[in-house]
N, C-alpha and C positions, 0 to 999 in steps of 0.2 A: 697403896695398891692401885694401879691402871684400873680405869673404868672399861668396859666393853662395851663397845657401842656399835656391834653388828646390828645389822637394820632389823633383825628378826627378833630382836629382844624390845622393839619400838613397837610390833603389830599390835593393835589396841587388845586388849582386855575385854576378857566375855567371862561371866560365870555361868553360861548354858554352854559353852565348846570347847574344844579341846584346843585351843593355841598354840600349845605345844609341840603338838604333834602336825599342826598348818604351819609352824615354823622347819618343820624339816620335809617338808614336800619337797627340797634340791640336794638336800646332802647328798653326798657322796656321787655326782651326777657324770654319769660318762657320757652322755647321749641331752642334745637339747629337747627332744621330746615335749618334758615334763615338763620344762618351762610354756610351752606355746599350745599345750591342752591346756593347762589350767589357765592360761591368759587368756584360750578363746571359751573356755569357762566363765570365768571374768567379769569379758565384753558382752557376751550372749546375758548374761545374767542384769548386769545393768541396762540392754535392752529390756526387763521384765519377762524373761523368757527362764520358766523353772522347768519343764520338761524340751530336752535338749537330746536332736538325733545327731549321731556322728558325724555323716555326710558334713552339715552346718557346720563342726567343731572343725574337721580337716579344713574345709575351707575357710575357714577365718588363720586357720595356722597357717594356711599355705600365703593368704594375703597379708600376714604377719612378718612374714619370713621372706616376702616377694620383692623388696628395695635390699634387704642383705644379700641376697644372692645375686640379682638381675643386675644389679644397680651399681653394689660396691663390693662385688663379687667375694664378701665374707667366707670364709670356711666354715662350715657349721659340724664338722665331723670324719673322718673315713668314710669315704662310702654312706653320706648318712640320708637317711631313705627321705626327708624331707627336701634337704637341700638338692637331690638330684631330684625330687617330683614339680620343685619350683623351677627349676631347669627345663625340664620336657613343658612343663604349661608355657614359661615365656619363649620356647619354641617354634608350639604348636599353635599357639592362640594369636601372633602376631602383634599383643599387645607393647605396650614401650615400656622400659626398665622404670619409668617414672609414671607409668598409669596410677592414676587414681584406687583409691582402694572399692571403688564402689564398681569400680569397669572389671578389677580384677573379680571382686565378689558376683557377680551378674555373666562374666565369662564360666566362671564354675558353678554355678549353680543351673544354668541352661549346656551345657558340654555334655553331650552324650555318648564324649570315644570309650568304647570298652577298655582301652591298655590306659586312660586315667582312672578309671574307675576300680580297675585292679590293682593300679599305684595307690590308689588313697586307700584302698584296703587293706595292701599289707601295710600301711602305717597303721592301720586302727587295732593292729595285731594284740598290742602291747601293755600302753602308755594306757588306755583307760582303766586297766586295772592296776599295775603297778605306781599310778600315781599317788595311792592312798595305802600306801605297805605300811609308813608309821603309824598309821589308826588302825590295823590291821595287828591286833595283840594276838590273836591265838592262831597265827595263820602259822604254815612249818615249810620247811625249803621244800619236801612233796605235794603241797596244797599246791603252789604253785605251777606244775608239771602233769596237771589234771586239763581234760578236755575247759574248753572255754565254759561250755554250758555249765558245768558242773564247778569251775571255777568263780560264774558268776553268783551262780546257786549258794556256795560256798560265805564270798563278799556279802550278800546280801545277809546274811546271817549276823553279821557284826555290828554293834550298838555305836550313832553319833558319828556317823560316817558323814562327805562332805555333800554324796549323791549314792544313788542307789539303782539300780540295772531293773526298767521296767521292761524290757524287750531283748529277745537277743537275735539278729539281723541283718548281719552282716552290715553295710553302710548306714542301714534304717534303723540300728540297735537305736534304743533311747534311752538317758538315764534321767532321771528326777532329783534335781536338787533340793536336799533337807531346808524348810523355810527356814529355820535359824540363822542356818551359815548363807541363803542368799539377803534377808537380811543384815546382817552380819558386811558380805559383800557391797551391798547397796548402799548401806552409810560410810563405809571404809574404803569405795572402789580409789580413791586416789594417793590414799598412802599403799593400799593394795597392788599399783601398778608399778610405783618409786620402790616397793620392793622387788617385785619383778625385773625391773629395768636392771638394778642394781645384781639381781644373779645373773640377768641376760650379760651385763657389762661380764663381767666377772669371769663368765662360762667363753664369749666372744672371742675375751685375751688369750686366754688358753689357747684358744686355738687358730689365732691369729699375732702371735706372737711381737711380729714387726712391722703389722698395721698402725697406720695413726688414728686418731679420733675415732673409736669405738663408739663410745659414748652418743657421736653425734651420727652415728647409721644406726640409729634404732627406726627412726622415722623416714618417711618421707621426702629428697632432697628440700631444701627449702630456698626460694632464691635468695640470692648475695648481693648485699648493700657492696657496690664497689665504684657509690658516687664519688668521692674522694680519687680513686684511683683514675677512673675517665677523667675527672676535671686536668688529674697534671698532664694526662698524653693529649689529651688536647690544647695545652698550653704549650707541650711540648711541640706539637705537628704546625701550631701556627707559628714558630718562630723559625722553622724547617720542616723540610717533605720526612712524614715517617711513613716506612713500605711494614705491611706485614710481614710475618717470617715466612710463612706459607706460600705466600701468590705473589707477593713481592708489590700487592694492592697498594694504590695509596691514600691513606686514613683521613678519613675526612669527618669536620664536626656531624655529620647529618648522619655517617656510619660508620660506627664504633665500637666497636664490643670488646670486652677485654676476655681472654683464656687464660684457663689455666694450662700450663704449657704438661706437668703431670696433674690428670685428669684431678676434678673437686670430689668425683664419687673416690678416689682413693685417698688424698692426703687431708680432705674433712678441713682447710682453713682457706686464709686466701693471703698467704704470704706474700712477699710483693715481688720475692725473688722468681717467685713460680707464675707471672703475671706478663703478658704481654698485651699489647693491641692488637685487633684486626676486623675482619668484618664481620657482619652480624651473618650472609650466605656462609662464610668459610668458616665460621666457629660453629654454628649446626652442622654443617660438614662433619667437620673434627669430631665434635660430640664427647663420646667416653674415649677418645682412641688414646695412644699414646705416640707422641709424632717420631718420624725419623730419626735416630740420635745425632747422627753422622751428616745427617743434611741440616736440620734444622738447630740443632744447639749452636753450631758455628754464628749463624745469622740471630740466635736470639743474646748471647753474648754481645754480638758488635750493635742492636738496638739499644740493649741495656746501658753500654757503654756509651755511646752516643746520647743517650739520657741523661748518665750521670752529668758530662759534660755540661749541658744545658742545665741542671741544678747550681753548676761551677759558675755557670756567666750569668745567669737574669734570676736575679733578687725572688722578683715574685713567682717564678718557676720553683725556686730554693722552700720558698716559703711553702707552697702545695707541698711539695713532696715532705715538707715536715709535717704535716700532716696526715698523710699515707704514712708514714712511718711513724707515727703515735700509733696508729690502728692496722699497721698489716706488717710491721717488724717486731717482732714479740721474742728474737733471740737477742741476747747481748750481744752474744759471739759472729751471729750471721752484723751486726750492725757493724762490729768491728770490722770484722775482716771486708765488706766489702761497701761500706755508705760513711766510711770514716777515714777523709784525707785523698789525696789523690795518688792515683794509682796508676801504672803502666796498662793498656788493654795486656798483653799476655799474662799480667798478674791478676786484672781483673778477670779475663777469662778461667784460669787455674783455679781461682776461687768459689768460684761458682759451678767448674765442673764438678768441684770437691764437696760443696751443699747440695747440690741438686742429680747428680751419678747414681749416690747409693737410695736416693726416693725415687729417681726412675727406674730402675734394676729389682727394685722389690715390688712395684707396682706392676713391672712385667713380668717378676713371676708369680705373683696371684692371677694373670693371666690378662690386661691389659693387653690388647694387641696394638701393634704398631701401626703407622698410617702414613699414606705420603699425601700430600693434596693433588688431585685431577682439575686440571683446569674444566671446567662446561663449556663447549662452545653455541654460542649466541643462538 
């Protein structure tokens, strides 16, 4: 008989709590909600913080959830009230899709527009009490359909709960969490988060069906080792002039920066086919955008191609890029079809329209805008 080895059958073992019932805090989960109260339950709590106001909760969910929306424009739901409140903040607040969690936290906690403050409160509608339904044995489908007061009145009634409603307050509600389970949380916060991650992953797919690398926008962008790849375009650029695809620049060792030609907050790797050179103004330029298809794919084929070329003649050119291709060709299929044996440019081109087409196309409709470069003048 198969072992089971879903993560929630891994949470440690307590004989003062109910386990069992903290392993089904996501079942059945249509809405991410529940995930990102109890994560800023969590965090707050490994702060040493056991009386906990909402206000603080929403905002750690909102800078929880603020690099999935802003950054790598995730789907978190229809219409789901979180992901359009992280919307109107990286609006309103002019902060970057890559602020820091501490600029976003310190933007919401000083913000005093009234139409955030009634955004973060119809999220508070809900999830604070429904996050605790499976420790909730003698609750009935009309407990729940009861004013909040009298629902909270209700919750507090119930024995071994994870927290308990000392206030009720609309943003300023407070809840107390039982010393056990912060305990409990305190020794356990980092297989506590691996399971999280693991339903955030989970809940993400759903609903991002034909995104890549999930897994790796939970956090923070993190920067890209793509020493390897600089070193060959710059071996490439000293044995010939290489222009960017953009401004038609020409690349020089002192300024160099490589792009991903479909943006890194969408496809999460840095495969070498999605990789070109340019400059370090025009790639801040660019940014998250997605370039012109029609202008700019032409010109980054015939770079590409003009690269291969130069793997073809100088040895120790050949040699670099074998190395970028240990660490940024990770397909079989992409190495065959297009870094194996020499090719006609219209075959080389065909093939790479055919890898790289359907990840721009899906990138532009998770909403990816397009971009053309503007020259600055002097």
């Amino acid at each position: 008989m198969a072992q089971d080895y879903r993560p929630e059958l891994l949470l440690p073992a307590s004989d003062q709590l109910e386990i069992r019932y903290l392993s089904r805090l996501f079942d059945n989960m249509s809405e991410c909600y529940k995930l990102f109260w109890f994560q800023a339950i969590l965090e707050l709590s490994a702060q040493g913080q056991s009386e906990l106001v909402f206000d603080d909760l929403i905002n750690e969910m909102i800078a929880s959830a603020w690099y999935m929306v802003s950054e790598y424009r995730l789907n978190l739901g229809p219409r789901d009230t979180l992901e359009m409140l992280v919307s109107y903040v990286f609006e309103d607040s002019g902060l970057k899709s890559s602020a820091k969690r501490t600029e976003i936290l310190r933007f919401l906690r000083e913000c005093r527009d009234p139409d955030l403050q009634r955004r973060k409160q119809k999220l508070s509608l809900n999830v604070p009490y429904r996050l605790q339904a499976p420790f909730l044995r003698n609750m009935h489908t009309d407990d729940w359909k009861t004013a909040q007061k009298l629902l909270v009145q209700r919750i507090n009634q119930e024995q071994r709960l994870i927290y308990y409603f000392l206030s009720f307050n609309g943003l300023q509600s407070r809840i107390r969490l039982d010393p056990r389970w912060q305990d409990y949380f305190h020794a356990n916060q980092e297989i506590l988060r691996g399971w999280i991650n693991y339903h955030m992953v989970e809940y993400l797919q759903r609903r991002n069906p034909n995104v890549p690398g999930i897994i790796d926008k939970l956090a923070p962008p993190q920067e890209r080792k793509l020493t390897k790849v600089i070193a060959f375009w710059k071996m490439v650029a000293a044995v010939g002039p290489v222009r960017d695809i953009y401004a038609q620049s020409l690349i020089t060792e002192k300024d160099i920066s490589i792009d991903h030609f479909v943006p890194w907050s969408y496809v999460a790797n840095d495969e070498f086919w999605n990789l070109s050179p340019t400059t370090k103004s025009i790639n801040s330029s660019k940014s998250n955008s997605l370039p012109g298809w029609e202008l700019y794919f032409p010109r980054l084929c015939s770079l590409e191609y003009e690269s291969r070329l130069a793997v073809q003649q100088y040895p120790a050119i050949r040699q670099q890029f074998e190395k970028c291709e240990r660490e940024h060709v990770n397909s079989a299929e992409v190495q065959r079809k297009l870094y194996s044996g020499e090719l006609e440019p219209s075959v080389f081109a065909g093939r790479l329209r055919e890898i790289l087409l359907p990840v721009y196309n899906s990138a532009k409709n998770m909403g990816f805008k397009e971009w053309i470069y503007e020259r600055q003048d002097a």
